[in-house]
C-alpha positions in Angstrom: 17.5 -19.7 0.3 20.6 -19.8 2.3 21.7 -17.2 5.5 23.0 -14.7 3.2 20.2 -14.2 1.3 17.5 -14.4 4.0 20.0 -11.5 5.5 19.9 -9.6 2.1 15.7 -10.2 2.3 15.7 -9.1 5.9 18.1 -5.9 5.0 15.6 -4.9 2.3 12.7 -5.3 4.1 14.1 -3.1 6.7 14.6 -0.2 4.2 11.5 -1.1 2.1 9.8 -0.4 5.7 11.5 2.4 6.6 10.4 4.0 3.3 7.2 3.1 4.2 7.2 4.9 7.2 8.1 8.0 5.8 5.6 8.1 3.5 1.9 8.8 4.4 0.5 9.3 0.5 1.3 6.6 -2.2 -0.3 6.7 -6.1 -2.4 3.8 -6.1 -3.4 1.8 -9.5 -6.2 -0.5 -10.0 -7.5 -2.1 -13.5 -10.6 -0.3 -15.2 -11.7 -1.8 -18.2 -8.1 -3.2 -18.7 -6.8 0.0 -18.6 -4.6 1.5 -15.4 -6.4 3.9 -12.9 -4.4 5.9 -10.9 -5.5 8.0 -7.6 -3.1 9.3 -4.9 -4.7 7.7 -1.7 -3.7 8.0 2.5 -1.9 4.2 2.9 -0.7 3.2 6.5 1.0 -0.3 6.8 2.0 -3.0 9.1 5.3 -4.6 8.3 4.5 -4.8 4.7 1.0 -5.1 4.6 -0.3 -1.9 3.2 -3.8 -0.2 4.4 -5.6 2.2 2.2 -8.9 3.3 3.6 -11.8 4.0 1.4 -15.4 4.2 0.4 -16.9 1.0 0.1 -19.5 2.6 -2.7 -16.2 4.3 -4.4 -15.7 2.8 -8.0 -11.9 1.7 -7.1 -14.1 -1.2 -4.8 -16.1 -2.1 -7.9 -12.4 -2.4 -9.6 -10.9 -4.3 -7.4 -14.1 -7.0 -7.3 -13.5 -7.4 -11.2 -9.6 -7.6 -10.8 -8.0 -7.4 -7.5 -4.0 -6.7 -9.0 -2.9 -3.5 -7.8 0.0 -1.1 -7.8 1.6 1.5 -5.6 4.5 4.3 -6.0 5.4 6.1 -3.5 8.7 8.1 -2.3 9.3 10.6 -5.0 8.1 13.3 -3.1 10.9 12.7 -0.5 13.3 15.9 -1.4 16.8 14.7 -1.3 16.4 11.6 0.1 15.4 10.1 -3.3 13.9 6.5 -2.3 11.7 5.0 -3.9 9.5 2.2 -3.6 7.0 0.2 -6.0 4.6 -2.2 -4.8 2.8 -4.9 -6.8 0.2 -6.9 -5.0 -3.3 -8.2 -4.5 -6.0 -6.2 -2.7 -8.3 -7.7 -0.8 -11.6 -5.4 1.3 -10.3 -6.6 4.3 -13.6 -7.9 6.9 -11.0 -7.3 10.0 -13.2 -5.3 12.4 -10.3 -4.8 14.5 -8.0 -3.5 11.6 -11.3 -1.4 10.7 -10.7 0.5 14.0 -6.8 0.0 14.4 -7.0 2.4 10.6 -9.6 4.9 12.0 -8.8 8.9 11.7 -10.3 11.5 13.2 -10.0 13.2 9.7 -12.2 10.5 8.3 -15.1 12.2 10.1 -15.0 14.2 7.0 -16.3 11.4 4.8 -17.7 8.7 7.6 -19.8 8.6 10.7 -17.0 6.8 12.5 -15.3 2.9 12.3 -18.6 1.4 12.6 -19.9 3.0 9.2 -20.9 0.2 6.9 -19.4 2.6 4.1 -16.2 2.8 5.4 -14.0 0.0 4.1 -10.0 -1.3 4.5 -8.7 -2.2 1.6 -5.1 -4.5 2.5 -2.9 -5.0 0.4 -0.9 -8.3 0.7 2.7 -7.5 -1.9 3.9 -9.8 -4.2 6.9 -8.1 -5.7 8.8 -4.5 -4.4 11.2 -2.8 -6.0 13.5 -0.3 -3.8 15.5 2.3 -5.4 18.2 4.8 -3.3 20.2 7.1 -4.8 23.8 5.0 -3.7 22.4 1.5 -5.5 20.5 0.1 -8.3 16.9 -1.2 -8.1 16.4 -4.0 -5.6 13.9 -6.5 -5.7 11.7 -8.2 -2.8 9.6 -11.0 -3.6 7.0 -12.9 -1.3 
């Protein structure tokens, strides 16, 4: 890859993030039975590592131990802004204690004890392929 394209990459990544960071709720799509499943989930990242936190007893954590390709959508709901970003990637149930408190809500008290609850899970995300639309230019493509 040579300097103009890792600046192109690094460009992208910039506005793939700063999508990211407007965004709080993403559609998230794991494989049931070969079939999509869909479910609009709270996602946080880092860079472009993407957090979702969940219910380790939840059936999208049975999904993901059959068939850990995922899928997220997020930015539609962004009024006239129109970006829109598509994530494909592999999800893992991430054993990171310290992510497990860096994620922790106060909301989450709602569903879980606290960080320490063995039913409270991080699933991470690590991208293989993004695609960024904008309203000025076509579809742009990240890969890892």
């Amino acid at each position: 890859m040579d300097n103009h394209q890792l600046n192109n990459k690094a460009e992208l990544e910039q506005k793939i993030i700063s999508t990211l960071d407007q965004h709080h709720i993403a559609s998230f799509a794991t494989v049931e039975e070969g079939k999509p499943k869909q479910r609009y989930m709270a996602m946080q990242h880092d860079g472009l590592d993407i957090h979702l936190a969940t219910d380790r007893r939840s059936a999208k954590v049975d999904e993901l131990k059959q068939n850990p390709n995922v899928s997220l959508l997020l930015g539609a709901d962004a009024g006239d802004k129109h970006e829109i970003v598509e994530i494909e990637g592999k999800c893992s149930i991430t054993s990171n204690e310290q992510l497990r408190h860096t994620m922790w809500k106060e909301e989450y008290k709602q569903w879980f004890k606290g960080p320490d609850d063995p039913n409270y899970v991080v699933l991470d995300i690590t991208p293989n392929t993004i695609i960024y639309y904008d309203h000025s230019t076509e579809e742009q493509v990240w890969h890892a």
